[in-house]
C-alpha positions in Angstrom: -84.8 -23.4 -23.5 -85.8 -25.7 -26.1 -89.5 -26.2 -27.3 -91.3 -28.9 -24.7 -88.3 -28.4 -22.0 -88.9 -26.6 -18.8 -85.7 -26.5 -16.6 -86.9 -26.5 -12.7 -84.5 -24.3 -10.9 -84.9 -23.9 -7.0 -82.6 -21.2 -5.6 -81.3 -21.5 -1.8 -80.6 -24.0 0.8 -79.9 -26.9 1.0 -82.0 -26.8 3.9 -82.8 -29.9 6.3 -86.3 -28.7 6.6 -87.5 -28.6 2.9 -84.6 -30.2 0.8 -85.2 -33.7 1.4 -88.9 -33.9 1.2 -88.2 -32.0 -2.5 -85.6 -34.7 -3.4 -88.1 -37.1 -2.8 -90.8 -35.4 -4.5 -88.6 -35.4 -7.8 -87.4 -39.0 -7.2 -91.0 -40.1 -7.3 -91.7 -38.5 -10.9 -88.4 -39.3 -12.3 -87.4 -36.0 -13.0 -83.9 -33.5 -12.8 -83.6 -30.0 -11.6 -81.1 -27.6 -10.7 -80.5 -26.1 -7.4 -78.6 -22.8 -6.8 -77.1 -23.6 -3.4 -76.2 -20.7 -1.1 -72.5 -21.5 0.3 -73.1 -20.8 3.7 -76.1 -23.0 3.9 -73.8 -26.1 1.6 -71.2 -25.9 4.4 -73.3 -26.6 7.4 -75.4 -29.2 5.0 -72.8 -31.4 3.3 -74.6 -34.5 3.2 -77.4 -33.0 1.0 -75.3 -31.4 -0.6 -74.1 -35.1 -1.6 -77.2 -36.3 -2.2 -78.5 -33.5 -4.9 -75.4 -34.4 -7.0 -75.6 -38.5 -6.6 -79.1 -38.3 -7.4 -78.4 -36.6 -10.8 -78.9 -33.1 -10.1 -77.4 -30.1 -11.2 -76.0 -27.8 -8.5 -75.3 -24.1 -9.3 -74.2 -21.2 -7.4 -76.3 -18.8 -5.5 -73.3 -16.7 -4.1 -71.7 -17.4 -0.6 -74.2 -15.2 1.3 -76.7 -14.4 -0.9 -76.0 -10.9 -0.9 -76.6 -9.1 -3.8 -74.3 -8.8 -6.4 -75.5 -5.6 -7.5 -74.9 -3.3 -4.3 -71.5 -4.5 -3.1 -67.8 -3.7 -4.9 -66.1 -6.2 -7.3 -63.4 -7.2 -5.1 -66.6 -8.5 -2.7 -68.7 -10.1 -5.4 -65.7 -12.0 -7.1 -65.4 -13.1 -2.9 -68.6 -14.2 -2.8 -68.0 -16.4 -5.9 -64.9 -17.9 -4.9 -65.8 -18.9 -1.6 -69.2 -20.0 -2.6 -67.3 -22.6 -5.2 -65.1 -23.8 -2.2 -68.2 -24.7 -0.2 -69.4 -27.1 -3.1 -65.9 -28.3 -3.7 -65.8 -28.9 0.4 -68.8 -30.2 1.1 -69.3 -32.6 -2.3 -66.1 -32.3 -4.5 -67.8 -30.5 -7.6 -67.6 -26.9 -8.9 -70.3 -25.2 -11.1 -70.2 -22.6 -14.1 -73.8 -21.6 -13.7 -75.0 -18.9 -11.2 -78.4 -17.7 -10.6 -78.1 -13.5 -9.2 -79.7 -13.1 -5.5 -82.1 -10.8 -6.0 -82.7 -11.5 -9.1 -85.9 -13.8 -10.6 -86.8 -13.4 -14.2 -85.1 -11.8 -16.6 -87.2 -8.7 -16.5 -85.0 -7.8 -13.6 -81.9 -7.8 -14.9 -81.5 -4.7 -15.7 -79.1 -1.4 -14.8 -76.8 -2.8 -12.2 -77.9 -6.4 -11.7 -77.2 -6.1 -15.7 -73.0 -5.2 -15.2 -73.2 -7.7 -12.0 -74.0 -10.5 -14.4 -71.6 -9.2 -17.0 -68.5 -9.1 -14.8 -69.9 -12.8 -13.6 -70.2 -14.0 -17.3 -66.1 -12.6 -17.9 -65.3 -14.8 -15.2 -66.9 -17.7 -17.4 -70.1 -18.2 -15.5 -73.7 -18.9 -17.0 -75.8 -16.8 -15.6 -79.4 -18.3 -15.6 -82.6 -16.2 -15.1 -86.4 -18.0 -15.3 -88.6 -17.0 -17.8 -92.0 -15.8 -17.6 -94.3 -17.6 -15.3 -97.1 -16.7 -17.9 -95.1 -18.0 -20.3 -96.2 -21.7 -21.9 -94.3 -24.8 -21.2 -94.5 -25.8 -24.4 -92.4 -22.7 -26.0 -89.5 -24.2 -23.2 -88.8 -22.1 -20.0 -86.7 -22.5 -16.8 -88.9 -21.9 -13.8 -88.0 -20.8 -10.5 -88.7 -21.9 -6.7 -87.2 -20.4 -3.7 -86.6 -23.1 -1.6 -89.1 -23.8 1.1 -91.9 -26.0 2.0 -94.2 -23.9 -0.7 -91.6 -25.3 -3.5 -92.0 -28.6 -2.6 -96.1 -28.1 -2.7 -95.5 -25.8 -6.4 -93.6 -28.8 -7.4 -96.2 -31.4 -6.9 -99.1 -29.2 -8.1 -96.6 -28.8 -11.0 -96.4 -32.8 -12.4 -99.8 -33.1 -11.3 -100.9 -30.5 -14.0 -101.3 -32.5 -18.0 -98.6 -30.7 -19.8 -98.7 -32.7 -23.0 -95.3 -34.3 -23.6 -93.4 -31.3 -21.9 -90.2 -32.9 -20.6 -88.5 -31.6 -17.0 -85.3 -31.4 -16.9 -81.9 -29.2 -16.3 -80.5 -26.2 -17.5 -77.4 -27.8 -18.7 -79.1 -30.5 -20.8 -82.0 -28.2 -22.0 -79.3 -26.5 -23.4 -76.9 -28.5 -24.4 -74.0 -27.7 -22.3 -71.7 -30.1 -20.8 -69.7 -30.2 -17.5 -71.6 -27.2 -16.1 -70.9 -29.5 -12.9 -67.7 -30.5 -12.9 -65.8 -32.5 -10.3 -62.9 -30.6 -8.7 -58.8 -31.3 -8.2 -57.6 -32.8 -4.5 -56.2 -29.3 -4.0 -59.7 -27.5 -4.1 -61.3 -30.0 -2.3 -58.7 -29.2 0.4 -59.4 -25.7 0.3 -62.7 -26.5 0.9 -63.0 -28.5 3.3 -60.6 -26.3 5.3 -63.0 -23.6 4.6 -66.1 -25.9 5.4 -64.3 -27.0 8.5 -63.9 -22.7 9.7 -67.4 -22.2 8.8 -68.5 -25.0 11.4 -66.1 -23.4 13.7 -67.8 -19.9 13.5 -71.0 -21.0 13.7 -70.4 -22.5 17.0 -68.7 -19.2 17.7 -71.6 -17.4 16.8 -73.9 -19.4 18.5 -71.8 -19.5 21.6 -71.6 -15.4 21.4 -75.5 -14.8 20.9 -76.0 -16.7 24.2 -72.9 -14.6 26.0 -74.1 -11.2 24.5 -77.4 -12.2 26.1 -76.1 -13.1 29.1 -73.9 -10.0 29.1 -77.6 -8.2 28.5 -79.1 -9.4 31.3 -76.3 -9.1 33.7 -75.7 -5.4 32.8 -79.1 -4.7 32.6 -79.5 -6.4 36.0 -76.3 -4.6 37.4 -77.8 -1.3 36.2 -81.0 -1.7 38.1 -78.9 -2.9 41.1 -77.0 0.5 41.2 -79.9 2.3 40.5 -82.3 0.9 42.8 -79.7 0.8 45.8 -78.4 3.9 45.1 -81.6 5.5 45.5 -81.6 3.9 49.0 -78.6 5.3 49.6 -79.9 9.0 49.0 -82.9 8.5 50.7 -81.0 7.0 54.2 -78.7 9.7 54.0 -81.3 12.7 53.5 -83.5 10.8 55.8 -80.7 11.6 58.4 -80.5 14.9 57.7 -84.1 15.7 57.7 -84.5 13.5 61.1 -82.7 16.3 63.3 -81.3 13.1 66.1 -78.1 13.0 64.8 -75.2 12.4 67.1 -73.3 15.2 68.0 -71.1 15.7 65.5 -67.5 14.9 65.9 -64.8 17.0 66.4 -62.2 14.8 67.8 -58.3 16.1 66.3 -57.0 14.0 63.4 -54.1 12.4 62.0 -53.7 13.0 58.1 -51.1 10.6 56.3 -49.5 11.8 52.5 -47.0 9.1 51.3 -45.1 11.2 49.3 -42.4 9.8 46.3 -41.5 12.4 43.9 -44.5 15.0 44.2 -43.0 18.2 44.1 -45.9 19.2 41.2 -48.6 19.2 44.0 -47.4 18.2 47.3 -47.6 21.9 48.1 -51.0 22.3 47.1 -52.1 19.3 49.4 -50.7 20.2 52.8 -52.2 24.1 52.0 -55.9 22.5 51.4 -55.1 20.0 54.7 -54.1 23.2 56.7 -57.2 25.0 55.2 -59.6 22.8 56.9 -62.2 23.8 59.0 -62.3 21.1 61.2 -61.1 21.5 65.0 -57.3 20.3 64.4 -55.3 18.2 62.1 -51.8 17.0 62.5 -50.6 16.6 59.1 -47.4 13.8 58.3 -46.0 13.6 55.5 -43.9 10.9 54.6 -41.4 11.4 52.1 -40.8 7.6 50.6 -37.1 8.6 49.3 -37.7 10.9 46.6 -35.5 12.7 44.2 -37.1 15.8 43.4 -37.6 18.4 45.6 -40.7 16.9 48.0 -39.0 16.9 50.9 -37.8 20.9 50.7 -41.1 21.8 50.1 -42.8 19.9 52.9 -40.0 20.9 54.9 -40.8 24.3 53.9 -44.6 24.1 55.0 -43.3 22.4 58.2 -41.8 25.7 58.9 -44.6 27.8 58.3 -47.0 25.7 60.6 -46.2 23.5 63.4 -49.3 21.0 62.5 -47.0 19.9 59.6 -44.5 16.8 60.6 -42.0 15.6 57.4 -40.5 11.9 58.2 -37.8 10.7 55.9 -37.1 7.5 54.6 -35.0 5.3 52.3 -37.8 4.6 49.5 -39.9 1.5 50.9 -43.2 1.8 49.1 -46.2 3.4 49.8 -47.5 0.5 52.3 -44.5 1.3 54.4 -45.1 5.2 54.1 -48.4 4.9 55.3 -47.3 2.5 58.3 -44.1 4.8 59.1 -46.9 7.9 59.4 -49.2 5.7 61.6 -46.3 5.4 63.6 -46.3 9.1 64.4 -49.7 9.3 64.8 -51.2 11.1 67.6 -54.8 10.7 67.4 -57.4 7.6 67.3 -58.8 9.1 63.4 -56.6 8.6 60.9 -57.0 9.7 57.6 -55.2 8.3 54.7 -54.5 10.0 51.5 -52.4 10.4 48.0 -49.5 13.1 47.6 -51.8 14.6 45.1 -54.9 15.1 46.9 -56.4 18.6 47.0 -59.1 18.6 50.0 -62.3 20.8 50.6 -62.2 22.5 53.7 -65.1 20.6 54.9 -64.4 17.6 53.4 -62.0 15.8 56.6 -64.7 17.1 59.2 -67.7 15.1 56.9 -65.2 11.9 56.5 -65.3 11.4 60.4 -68.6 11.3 60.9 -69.6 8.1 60.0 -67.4 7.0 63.1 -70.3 8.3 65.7 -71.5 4.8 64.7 -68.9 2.1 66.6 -69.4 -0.4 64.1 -68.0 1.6 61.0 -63.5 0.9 61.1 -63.2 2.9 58.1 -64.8 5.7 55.8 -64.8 6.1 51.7 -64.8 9.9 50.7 -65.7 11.3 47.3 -62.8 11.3 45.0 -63.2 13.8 42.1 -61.6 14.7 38.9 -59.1 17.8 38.8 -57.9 18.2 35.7 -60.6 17.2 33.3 -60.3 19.4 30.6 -59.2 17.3 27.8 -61.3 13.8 26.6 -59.3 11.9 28.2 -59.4 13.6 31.7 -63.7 13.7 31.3 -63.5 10.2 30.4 -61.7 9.2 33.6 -63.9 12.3 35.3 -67.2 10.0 33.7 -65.6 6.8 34.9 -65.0 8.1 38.7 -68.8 9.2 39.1 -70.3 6.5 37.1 -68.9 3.7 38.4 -66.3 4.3 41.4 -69.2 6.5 43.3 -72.3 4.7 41.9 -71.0 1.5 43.2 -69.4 2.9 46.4 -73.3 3.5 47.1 -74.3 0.3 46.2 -71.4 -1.4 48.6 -71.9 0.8 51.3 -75.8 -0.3 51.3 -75.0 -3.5 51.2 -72.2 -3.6 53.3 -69.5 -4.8 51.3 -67.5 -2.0 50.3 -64.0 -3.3 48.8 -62.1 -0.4 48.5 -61.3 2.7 50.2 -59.4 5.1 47.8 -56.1 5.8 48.7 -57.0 9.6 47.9 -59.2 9.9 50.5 -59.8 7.4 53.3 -60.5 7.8 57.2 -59.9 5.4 59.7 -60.1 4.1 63.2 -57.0 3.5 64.7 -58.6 0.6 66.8 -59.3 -1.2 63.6 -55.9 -0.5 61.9 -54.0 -2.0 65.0 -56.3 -5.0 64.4 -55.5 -5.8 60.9 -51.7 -5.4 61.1 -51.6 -1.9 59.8 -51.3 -1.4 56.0 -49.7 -4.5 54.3 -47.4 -4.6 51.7 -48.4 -8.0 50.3 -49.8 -6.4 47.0 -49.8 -3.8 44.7 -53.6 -2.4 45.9 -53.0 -2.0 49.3 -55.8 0.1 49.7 -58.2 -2.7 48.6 -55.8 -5.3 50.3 -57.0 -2.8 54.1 -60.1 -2.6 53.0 -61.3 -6.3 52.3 -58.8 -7.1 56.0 -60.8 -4.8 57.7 -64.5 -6.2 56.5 -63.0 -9.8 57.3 -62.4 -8.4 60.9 -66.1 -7.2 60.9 -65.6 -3.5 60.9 -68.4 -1.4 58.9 -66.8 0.4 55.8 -68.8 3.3 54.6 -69.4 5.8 52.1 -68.8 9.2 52.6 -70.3 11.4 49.7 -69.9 15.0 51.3 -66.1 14.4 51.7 -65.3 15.5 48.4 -61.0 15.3 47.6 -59.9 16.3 44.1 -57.2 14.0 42.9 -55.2 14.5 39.6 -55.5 11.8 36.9 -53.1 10.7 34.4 -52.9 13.1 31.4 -51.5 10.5 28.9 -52.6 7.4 27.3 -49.6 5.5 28.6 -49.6 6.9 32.6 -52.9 5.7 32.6 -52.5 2.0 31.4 -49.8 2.0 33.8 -51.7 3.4 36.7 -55.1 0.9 36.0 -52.2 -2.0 35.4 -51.0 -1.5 39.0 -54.5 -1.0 40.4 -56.5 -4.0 38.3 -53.5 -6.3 39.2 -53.2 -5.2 42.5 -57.2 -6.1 43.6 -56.7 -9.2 42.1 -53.6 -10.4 44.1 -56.3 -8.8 47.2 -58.6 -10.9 46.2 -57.1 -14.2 45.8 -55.9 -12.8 49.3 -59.1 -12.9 50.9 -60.8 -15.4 48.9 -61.4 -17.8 52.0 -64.0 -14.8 52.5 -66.7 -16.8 50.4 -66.9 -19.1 53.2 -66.5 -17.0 56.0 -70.0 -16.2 58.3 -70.7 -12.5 59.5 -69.7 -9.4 58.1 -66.5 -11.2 56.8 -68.8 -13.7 55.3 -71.4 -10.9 53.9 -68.2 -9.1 52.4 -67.1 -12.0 50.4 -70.4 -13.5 48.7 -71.6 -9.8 47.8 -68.2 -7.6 47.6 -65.9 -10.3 46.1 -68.7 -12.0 43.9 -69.3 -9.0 42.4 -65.3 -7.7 41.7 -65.2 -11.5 40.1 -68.6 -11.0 37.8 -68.0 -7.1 36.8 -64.3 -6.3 36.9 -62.7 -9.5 35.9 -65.5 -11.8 33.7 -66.9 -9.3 31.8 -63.8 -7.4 30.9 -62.3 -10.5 29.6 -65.6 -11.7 27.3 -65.6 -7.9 26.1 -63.5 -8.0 23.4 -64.7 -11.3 21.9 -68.4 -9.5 22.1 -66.9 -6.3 20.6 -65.2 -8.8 17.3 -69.2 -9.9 17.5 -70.4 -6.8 16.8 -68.1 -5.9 13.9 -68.6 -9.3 12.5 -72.7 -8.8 13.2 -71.6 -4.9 11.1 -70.0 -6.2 8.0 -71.9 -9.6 7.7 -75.3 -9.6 9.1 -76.5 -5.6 8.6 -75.4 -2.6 9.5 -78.8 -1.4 10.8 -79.2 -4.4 13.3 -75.7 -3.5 14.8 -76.4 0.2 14.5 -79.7 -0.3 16.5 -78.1 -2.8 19.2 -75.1 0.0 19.6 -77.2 2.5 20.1 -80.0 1.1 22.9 -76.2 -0.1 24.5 -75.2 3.5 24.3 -79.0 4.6 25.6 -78.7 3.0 28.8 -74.9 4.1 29.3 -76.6 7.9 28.9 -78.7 7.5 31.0 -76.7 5.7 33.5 -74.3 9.1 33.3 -77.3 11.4 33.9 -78.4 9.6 36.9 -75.3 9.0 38.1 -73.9 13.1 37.4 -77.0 14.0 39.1 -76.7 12.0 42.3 -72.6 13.8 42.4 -74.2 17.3 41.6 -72.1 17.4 38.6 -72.9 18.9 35.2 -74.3 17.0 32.4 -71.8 18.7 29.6 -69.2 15.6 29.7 -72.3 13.3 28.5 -71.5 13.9 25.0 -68.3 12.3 24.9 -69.8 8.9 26.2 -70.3 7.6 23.2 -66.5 7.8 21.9 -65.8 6.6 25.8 -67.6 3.7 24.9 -65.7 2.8 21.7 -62.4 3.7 22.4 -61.8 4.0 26.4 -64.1 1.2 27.4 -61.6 -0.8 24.8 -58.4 0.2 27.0 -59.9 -0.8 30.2 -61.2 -4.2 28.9 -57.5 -5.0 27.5 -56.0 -3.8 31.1 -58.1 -6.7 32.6 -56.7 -9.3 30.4 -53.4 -8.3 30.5 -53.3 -8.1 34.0 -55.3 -11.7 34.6 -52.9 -13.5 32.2 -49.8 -12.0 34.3 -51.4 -13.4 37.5 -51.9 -16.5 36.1 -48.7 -16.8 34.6 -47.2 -15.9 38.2 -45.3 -13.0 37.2 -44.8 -10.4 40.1 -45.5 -6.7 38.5 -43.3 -4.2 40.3 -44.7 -1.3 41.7 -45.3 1.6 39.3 -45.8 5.5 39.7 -47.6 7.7 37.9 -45.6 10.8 36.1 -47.4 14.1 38.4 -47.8 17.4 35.9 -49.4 19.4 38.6 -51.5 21.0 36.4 -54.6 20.8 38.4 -52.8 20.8 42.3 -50.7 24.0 41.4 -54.4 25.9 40.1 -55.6 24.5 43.7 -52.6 26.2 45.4 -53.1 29.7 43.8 -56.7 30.1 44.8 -55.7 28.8 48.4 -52.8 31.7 48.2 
């Protein structure tokens, strides 16, 4: 600068808070400066933008984000430049050749790499304008910098308060001599900018608006989390309380009916009937209902049939499972019925523990423990994690607080009594073991949870059988739902089922799903935009509490901690899959489209093993 000039230069902002009282402050002595907007902070500002420049100010550039010029790539500070220029073009009309480095103060610091970030700035044909000294005297010239805040507008006044003996304030374009450093701008790039003004205003609601969901997501989870725990603790305690208590009922041995739908499941249908035959209860008629299928399931039941007369095979033109499972309560002889998939392999305890819960006249219908077979690869221990974290975690909660939605169609016992009641099974949607289950808590039957009746079911093996399969099933308890809605009203147990059991299907399985992947776009936008170590640290207290959830929950199953370590990718990449099921499957309820009814591909992997050691 120029002997007796001193540019002011004030780098940030505009801000609301400090901005104005500064204008005013200069207005007052009559004197110019330049400010170094940031463009985020000139798009949600416009009208002070406005007023620096009608008031005779220079405005320069501080970058769009004020990130530092010196630590990102070319491509992203050339961004930076470019879309800090259409904030000033949006928000006021003018562009700017002069640019002040983030980071960056005197000219002492520009050196190494903020030295090549201001070169490749100055190609591009910007000014790049550092402050001298502070020591140095205003009556050599200088260009003095203020980061904007309340302490520049009290620097400022302390500063024309000071006798500096004809020292003139001014701007770095007129201390030097340069003309047009602000410039007005063509219609075009005032379009630009405003269009990109307009999307910044737009994502700042969407920011704000996704702070308050992730937070509200926080709290629920968190409070979801302690729900489970808490209750399932209860849980434990009731049933070991039982145990320890001695003045249990005598336990049941009444015979049983056990129902296998059966559509193409010649890969395990073998092994089933062998671990129903194997059980140690007193007896068990075993039906199975072969739905029409193609393969060769009805020679092999028909085969078993032979070698034991508790086996019955029924045929049928293919009907669905709904009208399987009604066909075999047809041929029923016993008052327990127990319903399950043509892939289930049973313990030989595990029909006799199911029944139990009936000594108590209240409980219609029992929930066993449906377990992973064939978890060998990631994708089998994810959907291994995924049954004991959340199907048998919340199964305890549900049964505590009587509300239990589903009973799984791989294992389930009922009372006839309370079948006969509802209708039997209906075939009004695609979940029509969640359709039975909610009918027979509107009826006011108990449904419990049965975690000694352990069934091990095979789960799909491929990416694509299980989208298909969680399709069916998330589709399927919504139709159930809207079903039962009228639940929410109802007084009773029907009336306790709906506000606690259908509430909480609404909140967990169909809310949060669909707000997930908006809060997942959050995070990446919170990765590349706001710091990675903020989203690192937020990811990984997220991915604490999952842990932890899996060790508690593992535990409480008697199941071994080694599939923990692939929680983390479950969370990434799994987690994903499920979320997009949900909104696929609520946007083709609401657009009314019926989803036919769709089978999973057996490989009979884990059922065939079963079979062997049975043999």
């Amino acid at each position: 600068m120029p002997a007796r000039a001193v540019a002011l230069t004030y780098d940030g902002g505009p801000d609301p808070a400090w901005t104005p009282a500064l204008l005013d402050v200069l207005a007052r002595h009559h004197a110019r400066a330049t400010f170094f907007l940031t463009g985020t902070e000139a798009a949600a500002h416009p009208g002070l933008v406005r007023r620096i420049r009608d008031e005779g100010h220079e405005i320069g550039t501080h970058t769009y984000s004020d990130v530092n010029l010196a630590e990102v790539s070319a491509v992203r500070a050339r961004l930076e430049l470019s879309l800090g220029q259409n904030t000033l073009a949006g928000s006021a009309g003018v562009g700017t050749r002069l640019l002040r480095l983030p980071h960056t103060a005197t000219t002492a610091s520009l050196c190494a790499d903020q030295a090549d970030a201001a070169r490749r700035a100055m190609a591009d044909g910007y000014v790049v304008v550092a402050a001298d000294d502070p020591a140095r005297s205003p009556r050599l010239g200088a260009v003095r910098q203020f980061t904007g805040s309340a302490q520049a507008v009290r620097d400022t006044e302390r500063l024309f308060a000071a006798p500096l003996g004809g020292v003139r304030f001014t701007t770095v374009g007129d201390g030097l001599g340069l003309d047009g450093v602000t410039h007005s701008v063509s219609v075009t790039e005032q379009v630009r900018g405003t269009a990109l003004v307009w999307a910044q205003t737009a994502s700042r609601f969407f920011v704000d608006a996704m702070v308050w969901l992730m937070v509200a997501a926080g709290v629920i989870t968190v409070a979801r989390l302690v729900l489970l725990f808490t209750v399932a603790r209860v849980h434990v305690r009731r049933v070991r309380a039982r145990r320890r208590r001695g003045r249990r009922p005598p336990r049941l041995t009444e015979p049983v009916s056990v129902i296998v739908p059966a559509y193409n499941e010649e890969a395990g249908i073998e092994a089933t009937i062998r671990s129903l035959l194997a059980s140690n209860h007193s007896y068990v008629q075993v039906i199975v209902v072969d739905d029409g299928s193609s393969d060769r399931t009805y020679e092999i039941a028909e085969w078993m049939r032979a070698q034991d007369a508790r086996v019955m095979v029924v045929r049928q033109e293919n009907a669905g499972k709904a009208a399987a499972l009604n066909t075999g309560l047809s041929w029923a002889q016993f008052d327990l019925v127990v319903m399950i998939d043509g892939d289930t392999v049973f313990e030989p305890d595990a029909i006799g523990n199911l029944i139990q819960p009936f000594t108590d006249p209240r409980v219609g219908a029992v929930s066993g423990n449906t377990k992973v077979g064939n978890r060998q690869g990631v994708l089998g221990r994810w959907q291994h994690l995924e049954y004991v974290i959340g199907f048998n975690l919340d199964r305890r909660m549900f049964d505590v607080l009587e509300c239990m939605p589903t009973v799984p169609g791989a294992i389930g016992a009922f009372r006839r009594t309370a079948l006969d009641g509802v209708g039997g099974v209906s075939e009004d949607t695609l979940a029509e073991d969640t359709d039975l289950t909610m009918a027979l808590c509107r009826a006011g039957w108990r449904v419990v949870y049965e975690e000694t009746a352990i069934a091990w079911t095979e789960v799909p093996a491929s990416v694509r059988q299980l989208w298909k399969q969680r399709y069916r099933w998330c589709y399927g308890t919504l139709q159930a739902m809207w079903k039962h809605r009228r639940a929410l009203v109802e007084r009773g147990q029907a009336g306790k089922f709906g506000r606690r059991g259908l509430t909480y299907l609404l909140l967990f399985q169909t809310l949060l799903p669909l707000f997930a992947p908006l809060v997942d776009v959050f995070a990446v936008y919170g990765l590349l935009f706001q710091g990675t170590g903020q989203a690192a640290l937020v990811w990984l207290a997220f991915t604490a509490v999952q842990v932890v959830s899996a060790l508690y929950a593992l535990r409480l199953d008697k199941e071994r901690f080694e599939p923990v370590w692939t929680l983390p990718l479950q969370i990434v990449v799994y987690r994903q899959l499920m979320y997009l099921v949900v909104v696929q499957s609520v946007v083709t309820a609401l657009l009314g489209n019926r989803l036919r009814w769709q089978r999973m591909q057996r490989a009979g992997t884990f059922g065939n093993q079963a079979a062997r050691q049975g043999s």
